[in-house]
mmJSON file of the N, C-alpha and C atoms, coordinates in Angstrom:
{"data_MODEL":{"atom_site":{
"group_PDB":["ATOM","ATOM","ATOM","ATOM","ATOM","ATOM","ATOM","ATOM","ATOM","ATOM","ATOM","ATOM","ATOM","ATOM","ATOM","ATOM","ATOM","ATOM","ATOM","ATOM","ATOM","ATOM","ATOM","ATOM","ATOM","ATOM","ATOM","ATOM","ATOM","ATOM","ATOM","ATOM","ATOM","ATOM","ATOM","ATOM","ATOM","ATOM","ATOM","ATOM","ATOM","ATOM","ATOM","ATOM","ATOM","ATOM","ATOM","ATOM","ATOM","ATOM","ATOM","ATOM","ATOM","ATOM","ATOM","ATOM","ATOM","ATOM","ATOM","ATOM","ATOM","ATOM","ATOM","ATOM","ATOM","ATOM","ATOM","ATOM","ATOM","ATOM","ATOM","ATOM","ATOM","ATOM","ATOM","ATOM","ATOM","ATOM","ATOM","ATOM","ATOM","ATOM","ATOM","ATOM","ATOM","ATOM","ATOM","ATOM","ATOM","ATOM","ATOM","ATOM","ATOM","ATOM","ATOM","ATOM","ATOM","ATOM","ATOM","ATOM","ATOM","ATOM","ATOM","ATOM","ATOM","ATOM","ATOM","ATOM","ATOM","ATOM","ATOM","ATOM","ATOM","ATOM","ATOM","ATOM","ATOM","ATOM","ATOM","ATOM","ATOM","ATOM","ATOM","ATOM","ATOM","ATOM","ATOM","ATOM","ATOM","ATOM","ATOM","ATOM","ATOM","ATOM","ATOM","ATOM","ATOM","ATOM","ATOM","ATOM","ATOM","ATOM","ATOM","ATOM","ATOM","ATOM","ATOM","ATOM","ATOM","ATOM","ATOM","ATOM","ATOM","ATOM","ATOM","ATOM","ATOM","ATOM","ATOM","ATOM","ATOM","ATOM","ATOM","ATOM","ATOM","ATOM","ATOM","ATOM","ATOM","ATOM","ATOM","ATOM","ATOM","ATOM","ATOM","ATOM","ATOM","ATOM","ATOM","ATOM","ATOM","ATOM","ATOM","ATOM","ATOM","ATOM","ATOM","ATOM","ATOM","ATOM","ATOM","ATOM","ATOM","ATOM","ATOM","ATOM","ATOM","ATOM","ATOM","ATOM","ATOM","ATOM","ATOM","ATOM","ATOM","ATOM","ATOM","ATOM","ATOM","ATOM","ATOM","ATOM","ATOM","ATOM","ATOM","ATOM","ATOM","ATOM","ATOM"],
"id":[1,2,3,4,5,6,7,8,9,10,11,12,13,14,15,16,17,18,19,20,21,22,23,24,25,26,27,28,29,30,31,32,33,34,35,36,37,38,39,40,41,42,43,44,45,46,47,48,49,50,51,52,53,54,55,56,57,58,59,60,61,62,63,64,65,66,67,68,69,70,71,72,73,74,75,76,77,78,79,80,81,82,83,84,85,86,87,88,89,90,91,92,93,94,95,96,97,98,99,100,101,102,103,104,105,106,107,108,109,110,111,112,113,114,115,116,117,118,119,120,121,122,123,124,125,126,127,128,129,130,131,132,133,134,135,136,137,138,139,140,141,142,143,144,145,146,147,148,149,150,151,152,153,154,155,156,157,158,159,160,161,162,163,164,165,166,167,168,169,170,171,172,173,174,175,176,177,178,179,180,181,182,183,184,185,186,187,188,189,190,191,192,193,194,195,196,197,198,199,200,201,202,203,204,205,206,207,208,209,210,211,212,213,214,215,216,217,218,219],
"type_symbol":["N","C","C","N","C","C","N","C","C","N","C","C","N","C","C","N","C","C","N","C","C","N","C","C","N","C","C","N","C","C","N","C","C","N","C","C","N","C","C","N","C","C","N","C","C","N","C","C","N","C","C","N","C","C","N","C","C","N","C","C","N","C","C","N","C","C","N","C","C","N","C","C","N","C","C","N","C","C","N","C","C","N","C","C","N","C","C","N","C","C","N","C","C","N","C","C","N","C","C","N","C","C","N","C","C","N","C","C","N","C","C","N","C","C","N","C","C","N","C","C","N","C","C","N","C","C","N","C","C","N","C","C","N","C","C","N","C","C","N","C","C","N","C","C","N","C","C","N","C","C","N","C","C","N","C","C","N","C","C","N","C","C","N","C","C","N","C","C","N","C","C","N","C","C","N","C","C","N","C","C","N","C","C","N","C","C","N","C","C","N","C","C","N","C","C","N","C","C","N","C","C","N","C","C","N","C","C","N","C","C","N","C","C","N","C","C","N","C","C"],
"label_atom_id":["N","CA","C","N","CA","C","N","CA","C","N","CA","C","N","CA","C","N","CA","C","N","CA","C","N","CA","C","N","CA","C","N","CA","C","N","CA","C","N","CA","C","N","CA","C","N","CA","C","N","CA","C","N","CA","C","N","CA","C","N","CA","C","N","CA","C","N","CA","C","N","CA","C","N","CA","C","N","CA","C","N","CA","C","N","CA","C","N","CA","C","N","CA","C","N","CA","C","N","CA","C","N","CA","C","N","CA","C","N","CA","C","N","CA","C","N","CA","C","N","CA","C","N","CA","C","N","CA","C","N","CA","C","N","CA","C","N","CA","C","N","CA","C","N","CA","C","N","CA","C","N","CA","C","N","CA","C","N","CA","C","N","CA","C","N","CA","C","N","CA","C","N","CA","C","N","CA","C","N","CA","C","N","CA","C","N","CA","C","N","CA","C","N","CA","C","N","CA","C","N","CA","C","N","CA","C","N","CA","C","N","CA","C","N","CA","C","N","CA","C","N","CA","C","N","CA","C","N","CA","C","N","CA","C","N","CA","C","N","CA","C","N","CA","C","N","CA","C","N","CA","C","N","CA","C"],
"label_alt_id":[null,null,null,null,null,null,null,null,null,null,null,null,null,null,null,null,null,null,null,null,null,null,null,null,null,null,null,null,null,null,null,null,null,null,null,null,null,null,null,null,null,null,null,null,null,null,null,null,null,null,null,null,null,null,null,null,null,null,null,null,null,null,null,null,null,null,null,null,null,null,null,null,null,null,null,null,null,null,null,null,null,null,null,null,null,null,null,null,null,null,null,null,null,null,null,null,null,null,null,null,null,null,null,null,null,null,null,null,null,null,null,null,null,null,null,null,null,null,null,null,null,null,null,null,null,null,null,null,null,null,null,null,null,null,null,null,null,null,null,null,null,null,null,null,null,null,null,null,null,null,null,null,null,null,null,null,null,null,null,null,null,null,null,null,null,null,null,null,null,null,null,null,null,null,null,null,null,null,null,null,null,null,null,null,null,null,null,null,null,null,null,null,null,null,null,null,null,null,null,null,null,null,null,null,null,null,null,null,null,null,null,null,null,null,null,null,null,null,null],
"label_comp_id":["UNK","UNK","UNK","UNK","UNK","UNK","UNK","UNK","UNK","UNK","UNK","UNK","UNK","UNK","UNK","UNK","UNK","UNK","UNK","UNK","UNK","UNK","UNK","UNK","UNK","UNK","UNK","UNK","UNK","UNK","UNK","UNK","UNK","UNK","UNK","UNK","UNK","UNK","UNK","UNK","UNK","UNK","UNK","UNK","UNK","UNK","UNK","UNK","UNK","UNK","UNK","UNK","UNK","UNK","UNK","UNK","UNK","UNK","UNK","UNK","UNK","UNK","UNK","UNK","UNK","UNK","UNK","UNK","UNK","UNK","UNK","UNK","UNK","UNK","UNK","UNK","UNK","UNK","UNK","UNK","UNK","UNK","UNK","UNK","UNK","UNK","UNK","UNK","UNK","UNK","UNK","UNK","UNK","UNK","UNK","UNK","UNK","UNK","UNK","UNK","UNK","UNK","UNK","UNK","UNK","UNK","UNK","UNK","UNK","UNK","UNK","UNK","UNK","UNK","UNK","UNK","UNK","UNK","UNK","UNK","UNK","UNK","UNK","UNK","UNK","UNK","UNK","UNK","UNK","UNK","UNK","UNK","UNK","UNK","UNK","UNK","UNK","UNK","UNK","UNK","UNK","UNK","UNK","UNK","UNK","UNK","UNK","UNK","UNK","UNK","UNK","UNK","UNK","UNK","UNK","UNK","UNK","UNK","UNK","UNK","UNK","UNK","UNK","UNK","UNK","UNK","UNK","UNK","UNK","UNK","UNK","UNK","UNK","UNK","UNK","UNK","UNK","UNK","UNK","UNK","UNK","UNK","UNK","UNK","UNK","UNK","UNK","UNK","UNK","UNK","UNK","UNK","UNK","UNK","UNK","UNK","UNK","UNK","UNK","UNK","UNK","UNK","UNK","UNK","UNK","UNK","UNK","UNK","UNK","UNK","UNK","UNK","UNK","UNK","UNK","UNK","UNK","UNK","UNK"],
"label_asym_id":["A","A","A","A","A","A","A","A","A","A","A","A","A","A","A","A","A","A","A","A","A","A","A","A","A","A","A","A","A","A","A","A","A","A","A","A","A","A","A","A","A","A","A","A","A","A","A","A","A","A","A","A","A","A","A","A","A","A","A","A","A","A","A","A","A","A","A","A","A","A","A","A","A","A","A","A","A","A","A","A","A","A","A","A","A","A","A","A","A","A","A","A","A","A","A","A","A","A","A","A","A","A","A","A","A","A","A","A","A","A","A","A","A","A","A","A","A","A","A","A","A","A","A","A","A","A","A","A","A","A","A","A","A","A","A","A","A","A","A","A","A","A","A","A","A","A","A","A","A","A","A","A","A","A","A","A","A","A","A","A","A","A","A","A","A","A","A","A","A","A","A","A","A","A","A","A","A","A","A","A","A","A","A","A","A","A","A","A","A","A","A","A","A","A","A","A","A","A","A","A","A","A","A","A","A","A","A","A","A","A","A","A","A","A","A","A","A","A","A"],
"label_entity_id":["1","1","1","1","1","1","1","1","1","1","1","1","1","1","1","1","1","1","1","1","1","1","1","1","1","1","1","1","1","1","1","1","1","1","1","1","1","1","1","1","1","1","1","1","1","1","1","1","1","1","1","1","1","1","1","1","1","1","1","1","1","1","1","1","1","1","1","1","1","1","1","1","1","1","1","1","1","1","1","1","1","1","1","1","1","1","1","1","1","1","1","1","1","1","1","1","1","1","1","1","1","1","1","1","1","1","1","1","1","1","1","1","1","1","1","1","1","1","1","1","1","1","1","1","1","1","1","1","1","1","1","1","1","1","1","1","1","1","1","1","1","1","1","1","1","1","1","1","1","1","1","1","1","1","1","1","1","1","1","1","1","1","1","1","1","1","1","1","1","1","1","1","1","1","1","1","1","1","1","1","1","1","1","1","1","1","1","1","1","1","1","1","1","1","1","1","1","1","1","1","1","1","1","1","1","1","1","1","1","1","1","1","1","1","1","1","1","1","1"],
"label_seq_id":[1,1,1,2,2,2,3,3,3,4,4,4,5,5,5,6,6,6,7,7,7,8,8,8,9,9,9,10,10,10,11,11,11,12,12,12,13,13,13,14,14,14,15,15,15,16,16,16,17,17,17,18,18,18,19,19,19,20,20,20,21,21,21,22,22,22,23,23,23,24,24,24,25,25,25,26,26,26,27,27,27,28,28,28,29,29,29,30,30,30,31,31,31,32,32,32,33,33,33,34,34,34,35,35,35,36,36,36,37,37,37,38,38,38,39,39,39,40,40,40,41,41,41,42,42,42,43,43,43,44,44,44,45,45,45,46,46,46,47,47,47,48,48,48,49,49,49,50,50,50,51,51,51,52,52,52,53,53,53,54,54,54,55,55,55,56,56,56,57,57,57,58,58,58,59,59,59,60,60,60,61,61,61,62,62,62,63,63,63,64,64,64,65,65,65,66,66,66,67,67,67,68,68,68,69,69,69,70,70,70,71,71,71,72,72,72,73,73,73],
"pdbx_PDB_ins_code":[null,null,null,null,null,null,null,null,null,null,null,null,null,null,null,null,null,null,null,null,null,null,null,null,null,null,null,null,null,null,null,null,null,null,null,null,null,null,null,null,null,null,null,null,null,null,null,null,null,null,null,null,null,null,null,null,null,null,null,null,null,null,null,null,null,null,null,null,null,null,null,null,null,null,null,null,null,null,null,null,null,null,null,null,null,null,null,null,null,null,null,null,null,null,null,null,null,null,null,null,null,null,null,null,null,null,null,null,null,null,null,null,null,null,null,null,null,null,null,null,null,null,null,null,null,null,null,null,null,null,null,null,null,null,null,null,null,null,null,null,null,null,null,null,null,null,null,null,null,null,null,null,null,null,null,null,null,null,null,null,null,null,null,null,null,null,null,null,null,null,null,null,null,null,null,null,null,null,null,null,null,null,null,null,null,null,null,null,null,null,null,null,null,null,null,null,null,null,null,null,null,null,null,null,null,null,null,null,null,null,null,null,null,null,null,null,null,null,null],
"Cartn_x":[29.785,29.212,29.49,28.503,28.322,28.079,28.707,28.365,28.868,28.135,28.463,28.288,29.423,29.562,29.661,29.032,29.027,30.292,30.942,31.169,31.482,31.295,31.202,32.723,33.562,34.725,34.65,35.524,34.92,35.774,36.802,37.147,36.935,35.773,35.033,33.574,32.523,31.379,31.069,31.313,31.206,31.016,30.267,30.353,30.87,32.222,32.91,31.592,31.729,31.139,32.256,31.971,32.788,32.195,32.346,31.968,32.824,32.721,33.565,32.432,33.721,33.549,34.316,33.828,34.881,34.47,35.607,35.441,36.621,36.581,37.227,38.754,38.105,39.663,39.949,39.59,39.922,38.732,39.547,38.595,38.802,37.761,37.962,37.091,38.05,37.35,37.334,36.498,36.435,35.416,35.89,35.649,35.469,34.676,33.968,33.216,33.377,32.741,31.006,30.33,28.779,28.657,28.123,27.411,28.616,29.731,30.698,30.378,29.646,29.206,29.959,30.309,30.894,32.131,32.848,34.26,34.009,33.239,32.857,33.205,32.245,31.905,33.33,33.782,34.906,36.323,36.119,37.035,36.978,35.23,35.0,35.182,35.295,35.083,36.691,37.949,38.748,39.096,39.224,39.772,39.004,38.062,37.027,38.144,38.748,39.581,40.788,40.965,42.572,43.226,44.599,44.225,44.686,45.46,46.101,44.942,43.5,42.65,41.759,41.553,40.062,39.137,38.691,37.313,36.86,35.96,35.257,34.139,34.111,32.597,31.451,31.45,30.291,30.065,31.265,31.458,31.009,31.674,31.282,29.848,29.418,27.777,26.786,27.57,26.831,26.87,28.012,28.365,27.262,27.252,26.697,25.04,24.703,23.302,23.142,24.057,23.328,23.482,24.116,24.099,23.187,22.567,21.191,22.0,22.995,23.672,22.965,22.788,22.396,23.453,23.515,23.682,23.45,23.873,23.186,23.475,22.207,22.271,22.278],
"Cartn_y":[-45.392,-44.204,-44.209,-43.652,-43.85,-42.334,-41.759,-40.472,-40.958,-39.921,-39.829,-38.146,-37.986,-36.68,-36.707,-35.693,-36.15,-34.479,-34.74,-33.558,-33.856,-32.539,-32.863,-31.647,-32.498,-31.909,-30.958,-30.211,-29.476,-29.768,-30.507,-31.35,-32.447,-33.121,-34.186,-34.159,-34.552,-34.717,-35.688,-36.743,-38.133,-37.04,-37.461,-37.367,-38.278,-37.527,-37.91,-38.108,-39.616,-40.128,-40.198,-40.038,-41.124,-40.974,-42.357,-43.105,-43.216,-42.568,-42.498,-43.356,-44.452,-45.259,-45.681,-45.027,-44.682,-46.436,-46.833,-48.069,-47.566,-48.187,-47.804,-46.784,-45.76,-44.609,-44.648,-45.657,-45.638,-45.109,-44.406,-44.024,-44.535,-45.221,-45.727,-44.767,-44.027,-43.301,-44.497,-44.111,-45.011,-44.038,-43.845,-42.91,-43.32,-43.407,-43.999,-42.892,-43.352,-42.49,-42.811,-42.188,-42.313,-43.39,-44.672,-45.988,-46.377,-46.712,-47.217,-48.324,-48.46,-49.026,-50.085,-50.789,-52.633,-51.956,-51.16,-50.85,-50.607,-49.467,-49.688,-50.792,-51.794,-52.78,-53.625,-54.066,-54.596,-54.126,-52.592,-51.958,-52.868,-52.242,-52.855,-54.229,-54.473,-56.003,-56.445,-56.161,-56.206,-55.748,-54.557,-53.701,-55.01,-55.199,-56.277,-57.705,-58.221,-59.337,-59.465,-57.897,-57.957,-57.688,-58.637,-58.784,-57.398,-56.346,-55.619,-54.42,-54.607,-53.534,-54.24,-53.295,-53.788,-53.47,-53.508,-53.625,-55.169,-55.578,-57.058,-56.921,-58.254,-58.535,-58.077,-58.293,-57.452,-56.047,-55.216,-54.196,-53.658,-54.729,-54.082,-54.233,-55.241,-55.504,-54.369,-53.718,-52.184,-50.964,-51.309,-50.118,-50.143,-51.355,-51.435,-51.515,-51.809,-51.787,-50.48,-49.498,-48.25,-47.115,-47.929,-47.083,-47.402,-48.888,-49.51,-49.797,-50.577,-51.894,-52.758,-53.711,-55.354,-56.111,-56.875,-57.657,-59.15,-59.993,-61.392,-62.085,-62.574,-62.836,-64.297],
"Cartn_z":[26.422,25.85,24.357,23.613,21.9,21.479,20.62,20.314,18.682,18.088,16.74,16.432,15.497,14.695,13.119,12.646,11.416,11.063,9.962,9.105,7.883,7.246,5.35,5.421,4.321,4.381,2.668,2.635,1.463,0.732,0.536,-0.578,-1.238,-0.271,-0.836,-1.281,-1.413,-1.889,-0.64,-0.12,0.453,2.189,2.764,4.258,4.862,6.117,7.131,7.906,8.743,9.789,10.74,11.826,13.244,14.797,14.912,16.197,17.115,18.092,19.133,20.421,21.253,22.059,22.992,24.532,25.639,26.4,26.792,27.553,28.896,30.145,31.238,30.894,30.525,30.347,29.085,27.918,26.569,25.35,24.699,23.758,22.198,21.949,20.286,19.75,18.721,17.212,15.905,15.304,13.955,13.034,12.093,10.86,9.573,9.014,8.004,6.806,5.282,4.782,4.604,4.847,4.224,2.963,3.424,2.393,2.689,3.346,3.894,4.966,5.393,6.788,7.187,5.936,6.192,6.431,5.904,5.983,8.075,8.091,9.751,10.656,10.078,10.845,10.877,9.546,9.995,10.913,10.616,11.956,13.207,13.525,14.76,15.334,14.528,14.56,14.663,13.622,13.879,15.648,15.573,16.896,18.325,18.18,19.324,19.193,18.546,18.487,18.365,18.55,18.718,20.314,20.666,22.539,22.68,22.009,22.682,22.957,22.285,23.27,23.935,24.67,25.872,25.233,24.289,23.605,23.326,23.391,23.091,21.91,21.703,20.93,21.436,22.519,23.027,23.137,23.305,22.993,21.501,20.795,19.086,18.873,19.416,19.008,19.824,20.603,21.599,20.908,19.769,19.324,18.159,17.431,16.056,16.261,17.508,17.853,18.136,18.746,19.009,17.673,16.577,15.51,14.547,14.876,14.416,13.096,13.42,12.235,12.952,12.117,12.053,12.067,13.687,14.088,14.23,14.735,14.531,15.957,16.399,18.008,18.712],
"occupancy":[1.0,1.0,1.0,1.0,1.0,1.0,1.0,1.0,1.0,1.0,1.0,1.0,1.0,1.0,1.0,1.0,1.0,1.0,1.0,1.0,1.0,1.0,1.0,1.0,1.0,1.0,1.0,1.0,1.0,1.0,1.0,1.0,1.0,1.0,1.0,1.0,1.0,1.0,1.0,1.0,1.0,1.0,1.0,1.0,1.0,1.0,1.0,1.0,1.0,1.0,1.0,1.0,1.0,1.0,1.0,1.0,1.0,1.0,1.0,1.0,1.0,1.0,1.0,1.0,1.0,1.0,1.0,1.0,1.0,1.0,1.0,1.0,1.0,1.0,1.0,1.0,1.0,1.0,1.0,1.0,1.0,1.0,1.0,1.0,1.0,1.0,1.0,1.0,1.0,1.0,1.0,1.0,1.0,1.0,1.0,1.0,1.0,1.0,1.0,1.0,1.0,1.0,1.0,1.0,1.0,1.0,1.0,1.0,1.0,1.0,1.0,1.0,1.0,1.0,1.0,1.0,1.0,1.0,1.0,1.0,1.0,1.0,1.0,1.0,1.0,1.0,1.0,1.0,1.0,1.0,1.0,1.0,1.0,1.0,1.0,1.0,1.0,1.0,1.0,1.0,1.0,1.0,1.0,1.0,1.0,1.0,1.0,1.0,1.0,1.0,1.0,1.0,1.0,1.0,1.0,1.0,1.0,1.0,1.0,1.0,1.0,1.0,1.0,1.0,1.0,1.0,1.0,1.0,1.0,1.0,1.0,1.0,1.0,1.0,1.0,1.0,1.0,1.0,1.0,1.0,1.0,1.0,1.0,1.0,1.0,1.0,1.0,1.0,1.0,1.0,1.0,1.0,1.0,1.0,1.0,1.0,1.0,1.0,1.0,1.0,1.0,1.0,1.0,1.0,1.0,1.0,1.0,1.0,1.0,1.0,1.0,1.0,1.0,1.0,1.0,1.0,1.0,1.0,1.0],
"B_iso_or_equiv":[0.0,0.0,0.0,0.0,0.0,0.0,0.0,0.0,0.0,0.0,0.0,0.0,0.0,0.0,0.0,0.0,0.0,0.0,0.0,0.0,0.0,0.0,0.0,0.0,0.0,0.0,0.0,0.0,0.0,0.0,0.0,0.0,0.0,0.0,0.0,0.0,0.0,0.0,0.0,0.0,0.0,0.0,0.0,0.0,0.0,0.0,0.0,0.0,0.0,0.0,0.0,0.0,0.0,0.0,0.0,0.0,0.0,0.0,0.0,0.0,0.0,0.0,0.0,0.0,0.0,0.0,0.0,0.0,0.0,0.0,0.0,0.0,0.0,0.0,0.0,0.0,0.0,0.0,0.0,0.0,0.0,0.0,0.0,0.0,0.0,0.0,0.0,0.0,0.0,0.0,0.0,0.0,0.0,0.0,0.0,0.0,0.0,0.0,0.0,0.0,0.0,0.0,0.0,0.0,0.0,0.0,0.0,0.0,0.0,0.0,0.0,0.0,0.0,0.0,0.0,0.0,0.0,0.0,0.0,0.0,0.0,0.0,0.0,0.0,0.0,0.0,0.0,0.0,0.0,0.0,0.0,0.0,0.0,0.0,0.0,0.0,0.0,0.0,0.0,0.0,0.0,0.0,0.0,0.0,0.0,0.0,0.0,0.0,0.0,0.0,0.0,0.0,0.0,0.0,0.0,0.0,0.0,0.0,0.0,0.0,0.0,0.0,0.0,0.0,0.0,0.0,0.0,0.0,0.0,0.0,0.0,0.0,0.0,0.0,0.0,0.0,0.0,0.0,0.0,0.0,0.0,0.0,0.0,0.0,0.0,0.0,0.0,0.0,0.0,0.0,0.0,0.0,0.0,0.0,0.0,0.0,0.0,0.0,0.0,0.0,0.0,0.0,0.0,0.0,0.0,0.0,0.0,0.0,0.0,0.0,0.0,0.0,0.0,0.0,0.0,0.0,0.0,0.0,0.0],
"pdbx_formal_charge":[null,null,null,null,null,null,null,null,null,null,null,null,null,null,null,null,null,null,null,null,null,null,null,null,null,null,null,null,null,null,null,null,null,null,null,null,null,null,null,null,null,null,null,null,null,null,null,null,null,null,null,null,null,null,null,null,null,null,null,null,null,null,null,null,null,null,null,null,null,null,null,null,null,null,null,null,null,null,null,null,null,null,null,null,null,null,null,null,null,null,null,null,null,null,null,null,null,null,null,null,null,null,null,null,null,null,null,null,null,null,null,null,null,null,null,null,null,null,null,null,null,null,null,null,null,null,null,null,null,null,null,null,null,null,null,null,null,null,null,null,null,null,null,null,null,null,null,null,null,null,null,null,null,null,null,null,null,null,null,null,null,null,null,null,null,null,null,null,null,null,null,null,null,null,null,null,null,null,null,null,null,null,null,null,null,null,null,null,null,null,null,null,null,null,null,null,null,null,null,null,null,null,null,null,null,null,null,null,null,null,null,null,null,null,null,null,null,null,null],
"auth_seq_id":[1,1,1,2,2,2,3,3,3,4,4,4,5,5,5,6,6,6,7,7,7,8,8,8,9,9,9,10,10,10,11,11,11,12,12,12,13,13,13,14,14,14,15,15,15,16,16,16,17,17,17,18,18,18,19,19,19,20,20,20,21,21,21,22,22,22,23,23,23,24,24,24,25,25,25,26,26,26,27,27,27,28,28,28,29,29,29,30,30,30,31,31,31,32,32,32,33,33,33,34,34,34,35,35,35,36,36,36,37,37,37,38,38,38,39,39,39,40,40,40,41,41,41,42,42,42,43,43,43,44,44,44,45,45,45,46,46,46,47,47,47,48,48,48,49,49,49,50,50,50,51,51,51,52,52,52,53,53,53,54,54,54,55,55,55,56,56,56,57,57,57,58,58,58,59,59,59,60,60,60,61,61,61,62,62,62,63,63,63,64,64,64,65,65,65,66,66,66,67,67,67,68,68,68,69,69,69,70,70,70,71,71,71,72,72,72,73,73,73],
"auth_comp_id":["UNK","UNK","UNK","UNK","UNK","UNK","UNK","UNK","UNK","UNK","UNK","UNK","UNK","UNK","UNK","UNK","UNK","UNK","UNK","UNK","UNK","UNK","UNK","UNK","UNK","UNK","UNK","UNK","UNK","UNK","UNK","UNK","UNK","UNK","UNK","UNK","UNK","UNK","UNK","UNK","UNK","UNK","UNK","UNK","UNK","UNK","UNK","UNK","UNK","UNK","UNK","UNK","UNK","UNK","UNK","UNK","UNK","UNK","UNK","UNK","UNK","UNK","UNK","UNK","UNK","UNK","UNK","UNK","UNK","UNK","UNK","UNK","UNK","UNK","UNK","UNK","UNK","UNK","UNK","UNK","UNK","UNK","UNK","UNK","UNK","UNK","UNK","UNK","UNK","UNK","UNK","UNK","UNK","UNK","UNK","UNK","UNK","UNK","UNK","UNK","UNK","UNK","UNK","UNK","UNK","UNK","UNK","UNK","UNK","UNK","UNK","UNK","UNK","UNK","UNK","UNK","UNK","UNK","UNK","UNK","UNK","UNK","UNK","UNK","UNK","UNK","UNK","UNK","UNK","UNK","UNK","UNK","UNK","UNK","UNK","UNK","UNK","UNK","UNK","UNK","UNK","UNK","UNK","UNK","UNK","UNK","UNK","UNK","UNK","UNK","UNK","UNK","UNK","UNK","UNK","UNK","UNK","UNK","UNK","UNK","UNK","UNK","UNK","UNK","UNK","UNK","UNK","UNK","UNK","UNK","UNK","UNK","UNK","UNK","UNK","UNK","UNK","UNK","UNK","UNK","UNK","UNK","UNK","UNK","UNK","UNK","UNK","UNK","UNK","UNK","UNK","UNK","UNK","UNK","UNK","UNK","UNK","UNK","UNK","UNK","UNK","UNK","UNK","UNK","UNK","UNK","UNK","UNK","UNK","UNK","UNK","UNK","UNK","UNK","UNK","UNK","UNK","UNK","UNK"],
"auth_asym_id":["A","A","A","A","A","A","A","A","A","A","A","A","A","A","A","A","A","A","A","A","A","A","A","A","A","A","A","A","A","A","A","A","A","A","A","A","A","A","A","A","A","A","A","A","A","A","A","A","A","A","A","A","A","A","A","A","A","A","A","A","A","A","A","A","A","A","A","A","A","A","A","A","A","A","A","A","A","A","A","A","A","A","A","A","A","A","A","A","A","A","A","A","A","A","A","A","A","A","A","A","A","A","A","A","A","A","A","A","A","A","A","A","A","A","A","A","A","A","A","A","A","A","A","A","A","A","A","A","A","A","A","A","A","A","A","A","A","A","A","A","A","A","A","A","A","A","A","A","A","A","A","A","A","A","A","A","A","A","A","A","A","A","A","A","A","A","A","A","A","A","A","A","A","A","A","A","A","A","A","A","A","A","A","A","A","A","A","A","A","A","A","A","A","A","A","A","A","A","A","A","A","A","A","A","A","A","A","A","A","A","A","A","A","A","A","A","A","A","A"],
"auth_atom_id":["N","CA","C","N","CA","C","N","CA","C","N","CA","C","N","CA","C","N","CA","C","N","CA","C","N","CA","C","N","CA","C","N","CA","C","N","CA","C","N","CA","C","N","CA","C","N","CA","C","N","CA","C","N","CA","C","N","CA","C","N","CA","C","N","CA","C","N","CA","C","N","CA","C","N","CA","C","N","CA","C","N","CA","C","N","CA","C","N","CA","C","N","CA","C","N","CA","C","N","CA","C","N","CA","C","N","CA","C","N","CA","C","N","CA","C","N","CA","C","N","CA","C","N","CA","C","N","CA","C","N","CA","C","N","CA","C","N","CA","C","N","CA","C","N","CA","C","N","CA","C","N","CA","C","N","CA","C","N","CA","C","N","CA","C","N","CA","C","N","CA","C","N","CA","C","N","CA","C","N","CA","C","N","CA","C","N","CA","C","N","CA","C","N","CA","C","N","CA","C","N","CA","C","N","CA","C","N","CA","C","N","CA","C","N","CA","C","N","CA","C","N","CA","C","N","CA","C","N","CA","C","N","CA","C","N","CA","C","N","CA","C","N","CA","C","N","CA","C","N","CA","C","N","CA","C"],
"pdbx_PDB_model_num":[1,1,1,1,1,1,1,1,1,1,1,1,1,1,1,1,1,1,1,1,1,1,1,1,1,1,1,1,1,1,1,1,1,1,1,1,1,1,1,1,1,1,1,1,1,1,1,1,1,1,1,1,1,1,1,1,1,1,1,1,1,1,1,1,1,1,1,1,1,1,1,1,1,1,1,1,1,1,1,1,1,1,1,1,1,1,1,1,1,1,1,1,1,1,1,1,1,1,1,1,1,1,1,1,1,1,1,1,1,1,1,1,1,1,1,1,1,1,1,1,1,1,1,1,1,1,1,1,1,1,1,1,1,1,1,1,1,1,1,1,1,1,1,1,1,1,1,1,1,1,1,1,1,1,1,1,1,1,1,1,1,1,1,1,1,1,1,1,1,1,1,1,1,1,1,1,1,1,1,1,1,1,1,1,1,1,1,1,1,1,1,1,1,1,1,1,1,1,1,1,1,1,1,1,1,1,1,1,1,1,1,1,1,1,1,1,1,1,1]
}}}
């Protein structure tokens, strides 16, 4: 499951993004500012290759496709 929330914080100008992504009982948040995206992606991308979560590559490429990042197949 992929949900996104947006909020604008009133000490910044920049919009709070975050992507929240439930895998069997776990939930990954990842929060990003607006024109940030790569900072995103490399989260994801980190968190997908590290052993201590159950998230995968394939996982990250579900996430970044349903937020309509460009991927490479």
């Amino acid at each position: 499951m992929i949900s996104r929330r947006f909020q604008v914080p009133s000490a910044k100008p920049q919009a709070i993004q975050e992507v929240h992504f439930i895998k069997a009982g776990h939930r990954y948040s990842f929060r990003y500012e607006a024109g940030r995206e790569v900072n995103l992606v490399c989260a994801i991308l980190a968190t997908a290759v590290d052993e201590r979560t159950n998230l995968d590559l394939e996982d990250a490429r579900k996430i970044m496709d349903g937020l309509g990042l460009p991927t490479t197949t």
